[in-house]
C-alpha positions as a printed NumPy array, in Angstrom:
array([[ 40.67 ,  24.849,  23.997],
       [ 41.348,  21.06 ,  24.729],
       [ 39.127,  18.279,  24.744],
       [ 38.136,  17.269,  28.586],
       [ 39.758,  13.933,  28.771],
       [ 35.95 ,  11.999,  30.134],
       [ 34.071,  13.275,  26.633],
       [ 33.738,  10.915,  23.737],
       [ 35.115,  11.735,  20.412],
       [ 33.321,  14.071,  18.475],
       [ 32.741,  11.031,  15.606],
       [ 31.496,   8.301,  18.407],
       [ 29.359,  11.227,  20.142],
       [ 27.814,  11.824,  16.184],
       [ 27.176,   8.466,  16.088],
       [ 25.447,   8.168,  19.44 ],
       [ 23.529,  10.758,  18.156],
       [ 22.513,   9.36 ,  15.672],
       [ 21.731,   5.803,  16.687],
       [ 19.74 ,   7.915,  19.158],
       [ 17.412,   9.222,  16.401],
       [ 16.817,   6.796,  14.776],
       [ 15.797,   5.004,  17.725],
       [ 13.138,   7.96 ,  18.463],
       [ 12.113,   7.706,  14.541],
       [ 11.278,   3.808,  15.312],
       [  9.578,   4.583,  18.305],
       [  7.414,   6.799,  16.286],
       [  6.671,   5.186,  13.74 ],
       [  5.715,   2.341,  16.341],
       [  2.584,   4.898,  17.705],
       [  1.566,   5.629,  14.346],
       [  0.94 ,   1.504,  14.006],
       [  3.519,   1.372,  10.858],
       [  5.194,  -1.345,  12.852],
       [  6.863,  -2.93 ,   9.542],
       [  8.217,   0.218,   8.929],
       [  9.663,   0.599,  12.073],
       [ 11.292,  -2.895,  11.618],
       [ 12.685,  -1.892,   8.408],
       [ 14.011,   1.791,   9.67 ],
       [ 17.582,   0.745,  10.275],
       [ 18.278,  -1.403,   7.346],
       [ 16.051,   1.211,   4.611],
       [ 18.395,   3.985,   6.257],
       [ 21.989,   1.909,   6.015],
       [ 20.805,   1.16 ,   2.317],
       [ 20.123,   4.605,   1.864],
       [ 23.777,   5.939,   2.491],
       [ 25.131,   2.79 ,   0.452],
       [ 23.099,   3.834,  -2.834],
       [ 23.167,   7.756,  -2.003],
       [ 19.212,   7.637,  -2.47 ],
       [ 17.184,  10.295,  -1.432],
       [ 14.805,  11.235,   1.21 ],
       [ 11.74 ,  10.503,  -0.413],
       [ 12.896,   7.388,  -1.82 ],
       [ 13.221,   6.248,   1.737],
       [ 10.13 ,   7.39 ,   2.465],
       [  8.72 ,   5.496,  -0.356],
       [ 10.228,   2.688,   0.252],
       [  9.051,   2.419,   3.801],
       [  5.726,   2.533,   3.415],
       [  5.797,  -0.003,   0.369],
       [  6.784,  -2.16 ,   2.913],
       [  4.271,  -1.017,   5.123],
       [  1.641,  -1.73 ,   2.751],
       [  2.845,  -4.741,   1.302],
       [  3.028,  -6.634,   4.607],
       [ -0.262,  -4.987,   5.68 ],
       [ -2.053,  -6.551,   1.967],
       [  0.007,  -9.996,   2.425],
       [ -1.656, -10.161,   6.551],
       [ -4.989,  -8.849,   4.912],
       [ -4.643, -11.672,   2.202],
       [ -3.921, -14.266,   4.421],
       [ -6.748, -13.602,   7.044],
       [ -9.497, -13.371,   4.362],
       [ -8.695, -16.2  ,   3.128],
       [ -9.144, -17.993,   6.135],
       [-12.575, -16.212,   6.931],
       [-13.264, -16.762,   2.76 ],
       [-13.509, -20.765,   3.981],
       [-11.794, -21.502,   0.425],
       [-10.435, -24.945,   0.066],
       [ -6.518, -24.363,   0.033],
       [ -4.402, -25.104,  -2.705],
       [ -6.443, -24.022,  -5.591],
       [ -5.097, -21.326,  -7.408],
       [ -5.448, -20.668, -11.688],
       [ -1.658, -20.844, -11.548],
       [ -1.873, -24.26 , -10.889],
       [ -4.817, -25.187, -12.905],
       [ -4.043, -27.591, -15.81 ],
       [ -5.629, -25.867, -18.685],
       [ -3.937, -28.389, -21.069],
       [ -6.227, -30.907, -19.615],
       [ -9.321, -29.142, -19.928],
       [ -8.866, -28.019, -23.545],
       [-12.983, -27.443, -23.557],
       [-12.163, -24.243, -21.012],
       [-10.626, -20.925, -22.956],
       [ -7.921, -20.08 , -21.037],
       [ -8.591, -16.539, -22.538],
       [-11.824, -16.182, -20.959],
       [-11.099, -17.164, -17.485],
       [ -7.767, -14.811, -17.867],
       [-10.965, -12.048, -17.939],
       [-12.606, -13.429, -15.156],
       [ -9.302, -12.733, -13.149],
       [ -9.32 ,  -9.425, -13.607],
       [-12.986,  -9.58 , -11.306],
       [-14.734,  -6.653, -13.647],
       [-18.01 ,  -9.602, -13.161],
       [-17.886,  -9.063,  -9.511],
       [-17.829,  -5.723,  -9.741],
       [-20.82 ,  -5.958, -11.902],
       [-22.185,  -8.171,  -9.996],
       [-22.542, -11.165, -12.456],
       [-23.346, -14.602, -11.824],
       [-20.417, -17.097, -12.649],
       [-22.17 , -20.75 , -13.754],
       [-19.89 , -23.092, -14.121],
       [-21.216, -26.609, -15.512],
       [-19.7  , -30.228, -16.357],
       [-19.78 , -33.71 , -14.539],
       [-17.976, -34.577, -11.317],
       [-13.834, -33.817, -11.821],
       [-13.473, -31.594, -14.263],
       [-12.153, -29.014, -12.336],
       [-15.311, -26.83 , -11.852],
       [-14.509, -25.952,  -7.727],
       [-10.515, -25.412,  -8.577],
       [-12.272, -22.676, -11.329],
       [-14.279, -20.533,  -8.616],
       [-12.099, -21.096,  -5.921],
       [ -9.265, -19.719,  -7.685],
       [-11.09 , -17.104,  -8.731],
       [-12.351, -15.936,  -5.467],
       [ -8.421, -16.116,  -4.035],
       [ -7.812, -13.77 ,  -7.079],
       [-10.693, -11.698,  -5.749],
       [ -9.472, -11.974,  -2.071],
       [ -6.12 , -10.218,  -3.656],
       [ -8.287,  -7.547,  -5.339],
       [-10.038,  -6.632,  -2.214],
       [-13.04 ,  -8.438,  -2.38 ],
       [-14.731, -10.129,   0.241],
       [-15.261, -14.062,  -0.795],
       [-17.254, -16.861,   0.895],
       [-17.339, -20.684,  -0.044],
       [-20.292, -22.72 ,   0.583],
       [-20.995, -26.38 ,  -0.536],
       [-24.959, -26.51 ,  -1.184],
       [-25.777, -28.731,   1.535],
       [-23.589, -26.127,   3.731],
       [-25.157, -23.449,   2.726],
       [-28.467, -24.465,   3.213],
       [-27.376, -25.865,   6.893],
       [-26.456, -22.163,   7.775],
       [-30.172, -20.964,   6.095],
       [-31.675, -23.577,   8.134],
       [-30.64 , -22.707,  11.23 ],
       [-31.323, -18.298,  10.244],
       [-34.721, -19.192,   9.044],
       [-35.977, -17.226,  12.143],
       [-33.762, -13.91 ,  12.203],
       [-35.458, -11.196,  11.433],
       [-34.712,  -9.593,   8.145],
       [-32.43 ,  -6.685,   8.994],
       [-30.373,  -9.236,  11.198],
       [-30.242, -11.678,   8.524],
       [-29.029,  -9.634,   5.363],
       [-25.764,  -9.293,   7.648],
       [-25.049, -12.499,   7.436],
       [-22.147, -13.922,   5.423],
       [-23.863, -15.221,   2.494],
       [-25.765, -12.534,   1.557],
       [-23.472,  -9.634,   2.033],
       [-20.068, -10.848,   0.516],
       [-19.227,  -9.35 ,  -2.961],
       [-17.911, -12.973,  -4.137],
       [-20.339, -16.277,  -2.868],
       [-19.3  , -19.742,  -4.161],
       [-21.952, -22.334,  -4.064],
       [-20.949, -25.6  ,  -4.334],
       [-22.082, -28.96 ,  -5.875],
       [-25.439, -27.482,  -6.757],
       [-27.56 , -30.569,  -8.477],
       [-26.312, -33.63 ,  -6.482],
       [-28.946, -33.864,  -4.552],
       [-32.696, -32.614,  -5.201],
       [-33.677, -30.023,  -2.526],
       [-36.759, -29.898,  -0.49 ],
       [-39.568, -27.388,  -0.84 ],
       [-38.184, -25.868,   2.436],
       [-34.371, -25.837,   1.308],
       [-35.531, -24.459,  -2.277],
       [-37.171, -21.639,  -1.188],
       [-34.161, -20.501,   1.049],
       [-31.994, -20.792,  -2.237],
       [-34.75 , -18.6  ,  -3.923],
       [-34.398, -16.056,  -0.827],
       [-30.787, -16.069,  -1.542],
       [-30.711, -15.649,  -4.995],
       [-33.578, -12.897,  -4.561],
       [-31.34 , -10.795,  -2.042],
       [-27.8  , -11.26 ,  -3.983],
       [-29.399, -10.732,  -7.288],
       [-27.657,  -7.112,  -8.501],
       [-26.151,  -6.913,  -4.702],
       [-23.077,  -9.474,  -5.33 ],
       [-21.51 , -11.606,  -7.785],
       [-22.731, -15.876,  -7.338],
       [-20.731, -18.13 ,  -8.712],
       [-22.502, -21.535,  -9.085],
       [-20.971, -25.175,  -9.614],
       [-23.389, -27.859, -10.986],
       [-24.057, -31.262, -12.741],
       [-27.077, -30.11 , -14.192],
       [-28.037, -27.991, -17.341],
       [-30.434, -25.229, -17.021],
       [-33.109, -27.526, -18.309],
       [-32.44 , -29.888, -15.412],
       [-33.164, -27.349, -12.656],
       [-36.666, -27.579, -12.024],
       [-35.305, -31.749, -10.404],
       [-33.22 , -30.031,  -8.467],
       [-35.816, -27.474,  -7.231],
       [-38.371, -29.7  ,  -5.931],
       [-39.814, -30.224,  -9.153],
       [-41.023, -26.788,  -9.004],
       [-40.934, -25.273, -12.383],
       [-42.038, -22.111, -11.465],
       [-39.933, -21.033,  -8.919],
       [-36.842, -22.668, -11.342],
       [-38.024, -20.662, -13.57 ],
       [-37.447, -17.327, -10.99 ],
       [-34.17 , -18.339,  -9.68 ],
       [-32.527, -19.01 , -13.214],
       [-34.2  , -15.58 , -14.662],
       [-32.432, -14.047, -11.837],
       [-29.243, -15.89 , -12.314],
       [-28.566, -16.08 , -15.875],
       [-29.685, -12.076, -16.605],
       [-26.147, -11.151, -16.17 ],
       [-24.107, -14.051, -16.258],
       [-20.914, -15.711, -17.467],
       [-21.614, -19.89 , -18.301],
       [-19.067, -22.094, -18.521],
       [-19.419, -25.719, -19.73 ],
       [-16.557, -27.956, -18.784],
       [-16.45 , -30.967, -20.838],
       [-13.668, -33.619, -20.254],
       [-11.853, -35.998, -17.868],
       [-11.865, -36.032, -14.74 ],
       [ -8.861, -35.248, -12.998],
       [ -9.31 , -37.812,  -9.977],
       [ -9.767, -40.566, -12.568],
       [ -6.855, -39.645, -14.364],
       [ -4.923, -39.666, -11.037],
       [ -6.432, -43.114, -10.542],
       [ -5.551, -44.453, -13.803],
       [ -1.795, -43.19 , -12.621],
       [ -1.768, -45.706,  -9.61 ],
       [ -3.751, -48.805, -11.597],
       [ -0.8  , -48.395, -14.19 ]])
């Protein structure tokens, strides 16, 4: 039996076909929301034949890059929400600087097991030393693990308390600050707070205290808190028992980095 002269060849009409299916595939895969996996149909599939790989190697290969451009858009929009200062990240943190800081010990704080025990992270030294780069790397390492992260400078901080003074409780342990699993508090200790602001801090510690990890940045030693707290010994005395029962200190001790950087330019 002849061909009828209008059909196509049997190896264009196979081809059709399949372009067809894979089409339908994409379209699929589109519904199910695996959209980079639908981008990456045609190109996984061509590589497939090249290589001679099998189905589920396909398979597996789509959805890694299903997932991995799903983590990299999670990554990139919790950091933005995080309100971490950009650019700070321990692979570009100059431990030769900073000899004072074990490069050992913060390689353990990367691996967040203190968040997940919900530790405080004290970190103390004078202005420069690199004591915000320290917990703001860390909490992009914990944005990368899954955690949620927040950054607050003090004065911030206590701004947004201010203004939730008068939300009632079950409305306010919602809120950002208290419910994150990673809260970075700024530049504690250049400024003495007022009765008023230092009880919202005590509030704050109170509610996070074996509910999330607190990292802490400060000028001042422990001895030096009650200044900072309205001269109230007392309720220093609360916040740092809270604070320091599970905790990781670090005391920075060195240059500062924004001198050095100045000395550069006097040269």
């Amino acid at each position: 039996m002849s061909t009828p002269t209008n059909a196509p060849p049997p190896a264009k009409a196979a081809s059709g076909q399949a372009h067809a299916e894979v089409d339908s595939l994409r379209e699929r895969l589109m519904q199910l929301g695996l959209a980079h996996a639908a981008e990456a149909l045609a190109e996984e599939l061509s590589e497939a034949v090249k290589h001679d790989r099998p189905a589920h190697a396909v398979l597996d290969r789509l959805l890694s890059r299903e997932t991995g451009a799903r983590d990299e858009r999670r990554v990139k929009v919790s950091l933005k929400l995080s309100n971490l200062p950009p650019g700070m990240t321990l692979g570009n943190f100059d431990f030769s600087f900073q000899p004072s800081i074990e490069r050992r010990q913060v390689e353990t704080l990367a691996t967040c097991a203190f968040i997940r025990e919900h530790c405080t992270l004290l970190v103390q030294g004078p202005p420069g030393v690199g004591k915000t780069h320290l917990v703001v790397a860390l909490g992009v390492r914990a944005i990368e693990q899954g955690f949620s992260v927040a950054f607050y400078r003090l004065e911030e901080l206590l701004h947004e308390m201010r203004k939730d003074a008068a939300v009632p409780p079950q409305a306010l342990r919602r809120k950002k600050y208290f419910n994150v699993s990673y809260l970075v508090v700024d530049e504690v200790g250049f400024e003495p707070m007022s009765r008023e602001d230092a009880s919202l801090f005590f509030r704050l510690v109170s509610y996070r205290y074996r509910r999330g990890s607190t990292a802490i940045t400060t000028n001042k030693s422990v001895k030096d808190w009650p200044g900072i707290l309205a001269g109230d010994e007392a309720m220093a005395a609360a916040i740092l028992d809270r604070l320091l029962h599970k905790s990781v200190v670090l005391n920075v001790r060195g240059r500062s980095y924004r001198l050095q950087e100045l000395e550069k330019v006097l040269k």
